[in-house]
C-alpha positions as CSV (number, residue, x, y, z in Angstrom):
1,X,0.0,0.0,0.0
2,X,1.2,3.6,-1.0
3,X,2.5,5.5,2.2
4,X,-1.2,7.8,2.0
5,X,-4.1,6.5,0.9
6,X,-5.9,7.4,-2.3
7,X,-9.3,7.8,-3.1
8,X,-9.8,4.3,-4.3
9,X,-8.2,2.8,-1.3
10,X,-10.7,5.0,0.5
11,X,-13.3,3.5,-1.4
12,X,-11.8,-0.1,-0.9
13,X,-12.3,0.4,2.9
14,X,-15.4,2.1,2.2
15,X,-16.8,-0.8,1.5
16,X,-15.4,-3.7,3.4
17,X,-15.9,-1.5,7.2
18,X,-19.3,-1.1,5.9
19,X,-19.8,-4.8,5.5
20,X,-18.3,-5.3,8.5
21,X,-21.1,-3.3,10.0
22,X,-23.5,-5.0,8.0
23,X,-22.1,-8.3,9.8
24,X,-22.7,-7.3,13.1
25,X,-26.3,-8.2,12.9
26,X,-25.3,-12.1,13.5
27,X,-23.6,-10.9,16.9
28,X,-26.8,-9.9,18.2
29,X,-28.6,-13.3,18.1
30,X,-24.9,-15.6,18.4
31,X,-23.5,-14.2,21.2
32,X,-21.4,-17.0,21.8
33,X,-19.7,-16.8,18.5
34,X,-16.9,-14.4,19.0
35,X,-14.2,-14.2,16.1
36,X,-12.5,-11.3,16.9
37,X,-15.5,-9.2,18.1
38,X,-15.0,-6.5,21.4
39,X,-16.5,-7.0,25.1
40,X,-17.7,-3.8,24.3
41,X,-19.6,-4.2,21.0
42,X,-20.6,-7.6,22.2
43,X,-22.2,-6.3,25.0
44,X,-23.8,-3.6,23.2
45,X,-25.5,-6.3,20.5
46,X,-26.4,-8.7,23.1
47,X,-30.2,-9.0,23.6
48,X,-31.6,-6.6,21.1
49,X,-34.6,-7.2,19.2
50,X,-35.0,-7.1,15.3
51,X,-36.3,-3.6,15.8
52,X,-33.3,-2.0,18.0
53,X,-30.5,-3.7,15.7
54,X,-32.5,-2.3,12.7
55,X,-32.1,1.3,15.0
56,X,-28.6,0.5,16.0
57,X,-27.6,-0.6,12.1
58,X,-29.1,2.3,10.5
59,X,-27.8,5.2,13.4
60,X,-23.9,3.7,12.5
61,X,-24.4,3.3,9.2
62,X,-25.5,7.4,8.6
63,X,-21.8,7.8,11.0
64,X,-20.0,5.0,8.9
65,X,-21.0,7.5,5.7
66,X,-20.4,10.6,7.3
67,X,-16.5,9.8,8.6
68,X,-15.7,7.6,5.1
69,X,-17.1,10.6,3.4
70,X,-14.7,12.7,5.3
71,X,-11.8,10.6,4.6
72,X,-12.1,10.7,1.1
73,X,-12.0,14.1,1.3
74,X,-8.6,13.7,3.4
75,X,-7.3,11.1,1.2
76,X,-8.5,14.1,-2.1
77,X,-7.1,17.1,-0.3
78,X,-3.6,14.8,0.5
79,X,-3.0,13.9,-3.5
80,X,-3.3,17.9,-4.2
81,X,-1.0,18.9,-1.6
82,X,1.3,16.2,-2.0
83,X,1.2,16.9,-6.2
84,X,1.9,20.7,-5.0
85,X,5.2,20.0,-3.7
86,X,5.9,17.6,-6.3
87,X,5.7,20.6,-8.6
88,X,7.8,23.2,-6.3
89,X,10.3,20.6,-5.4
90,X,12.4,21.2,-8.5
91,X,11.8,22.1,-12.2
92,X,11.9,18.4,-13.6
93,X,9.6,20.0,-16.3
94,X,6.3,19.5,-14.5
95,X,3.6,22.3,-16.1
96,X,2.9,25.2,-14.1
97,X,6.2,24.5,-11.6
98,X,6.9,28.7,-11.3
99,X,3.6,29.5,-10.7
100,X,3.8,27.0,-7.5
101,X,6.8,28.0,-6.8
102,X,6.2,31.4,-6.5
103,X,3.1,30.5,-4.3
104,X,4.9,28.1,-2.1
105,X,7.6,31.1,-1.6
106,X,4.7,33.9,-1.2
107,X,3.4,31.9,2.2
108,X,7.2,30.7,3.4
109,X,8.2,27.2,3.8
110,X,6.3,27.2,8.0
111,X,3.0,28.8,6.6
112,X,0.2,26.2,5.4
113,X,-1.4,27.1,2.3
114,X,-4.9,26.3,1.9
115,X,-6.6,24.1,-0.3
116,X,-8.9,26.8,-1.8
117,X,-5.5,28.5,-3.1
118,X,-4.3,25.7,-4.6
119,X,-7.4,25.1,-6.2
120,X,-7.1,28.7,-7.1
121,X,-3.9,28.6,-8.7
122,X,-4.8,26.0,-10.9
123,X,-7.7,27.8,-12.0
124,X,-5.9,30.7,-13.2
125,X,-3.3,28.3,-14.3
126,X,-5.8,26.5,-16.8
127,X,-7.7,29.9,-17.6
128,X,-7.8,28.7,-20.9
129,X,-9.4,25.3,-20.2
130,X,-12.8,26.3,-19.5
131,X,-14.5,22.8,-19.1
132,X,-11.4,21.7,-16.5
133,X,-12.6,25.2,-14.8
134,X,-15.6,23.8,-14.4
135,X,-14.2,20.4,-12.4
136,X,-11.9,22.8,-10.8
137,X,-14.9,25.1,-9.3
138,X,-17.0,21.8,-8.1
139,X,-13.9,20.5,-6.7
140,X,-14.0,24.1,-4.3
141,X,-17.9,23.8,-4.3
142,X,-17.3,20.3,-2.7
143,X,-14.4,20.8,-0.3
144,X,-16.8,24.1,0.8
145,X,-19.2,21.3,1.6
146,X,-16.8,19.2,3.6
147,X,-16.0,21.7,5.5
148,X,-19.3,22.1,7.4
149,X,-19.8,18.7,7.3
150,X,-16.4,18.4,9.5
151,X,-16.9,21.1,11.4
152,X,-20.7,20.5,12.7
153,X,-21.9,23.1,10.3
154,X,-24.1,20.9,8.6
155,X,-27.3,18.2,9.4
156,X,-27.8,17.3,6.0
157,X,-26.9,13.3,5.3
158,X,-24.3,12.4,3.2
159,X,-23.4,9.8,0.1
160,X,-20.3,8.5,-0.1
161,X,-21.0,7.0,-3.7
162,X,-21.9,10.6,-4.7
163,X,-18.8,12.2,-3.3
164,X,-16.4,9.1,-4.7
165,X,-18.1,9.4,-7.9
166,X,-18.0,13.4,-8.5
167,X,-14.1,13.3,-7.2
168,X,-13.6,10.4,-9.4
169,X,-15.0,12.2,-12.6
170,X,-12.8,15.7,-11.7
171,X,-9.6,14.0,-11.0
172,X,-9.9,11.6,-14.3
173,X,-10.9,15.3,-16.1
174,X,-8.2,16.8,-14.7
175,X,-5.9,13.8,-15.4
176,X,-6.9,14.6,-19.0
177,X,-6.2,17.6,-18.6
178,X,-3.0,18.0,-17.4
179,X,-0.7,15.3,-18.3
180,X,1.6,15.5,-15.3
181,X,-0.8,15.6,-12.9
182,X,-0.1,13.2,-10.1
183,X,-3.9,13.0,-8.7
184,X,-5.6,11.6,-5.7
């Protein structure tokens, strides 16, 4: 496994932790069957009926979305930083390296920059590419988003298919459009 996880391998445990949750539901009724399971969660599960698993299932399940949404965020926001330094690390020839340099020297080496001005920089990097724009600005659109989610801002539920699949399209668009671009 890469040293920081992508958005696939985000999806990949996406999926298997919510399986895993799915599973839990035999606990409740085979309490004697352990394999690996917590005192803790065991004694949570033991004894409920149909009706408080179905309670308890759905309840973890809308937090199993929330924090796996907010991870591929992290795991989004990680390939674009990680892809900036890349670029102001040394002029190996990758596309818009002064730009990100200047940038990177603009907020000193101890100063974080923020992931709306790197998305920034890229737009007016790629002013001439309107329909990568266009990812570029959902991309902000989305990490605005993620934001209140993180930070208690927002009740609404969230879809992690949704988010995976709207990152997925940008980063393949932007892919496209920049050759050199390392991704999430």
């Amino acid at each position: 496994m890469q040293p920081f996880p992508t958005i696939d391998q985000a999806y990949d445990w996406y999926v298997s932790t919510r399986d895993g949750l799915a599973s839990l539901g035999s606990y409740v009724w085979m309490r004697e069957t352990r394999l690996n399971i917590s005192d803790r969660t065991l004694d949570e599960l033991f004894g409920m009926t149909e009706s408080e698993w179905q309670t308890y299932y759905e309840l973890n399940l809308d937090k199993h979305e929330l924090f796996s949404a907010l991870s591929l965020f992290a795991a989004c926001e990680g390939g674009i930083r990680r892809d900036f330094d890349w670029r102001v690390q040394g002029d190996n020839g990758q596309k818009h390296h002064q730009r990100f340099l200047n940038e990177y020297k603009k907020h000193g080496a101890d100063e974080r920059i923020t992931l709306a001005t790197l998305i920034d920089n890229w737009l007016a990097a790629e002013r001439g590419n309107v329909w990568l724009r266009r990812q570029l600005l959902e991309l902000k659109t989305l990490f605005a988003r993620r934001n209140d989610l993180a930070h208690g801002r927002s009740g609404e539920s969230v879809s992690f298919d949704v988010i995976f699949e709207k990152l997925n399209r940008i980063r393949t668009k932007w892919r496209d459009g920049v050759d050199d671009f390392r991704g999430y």
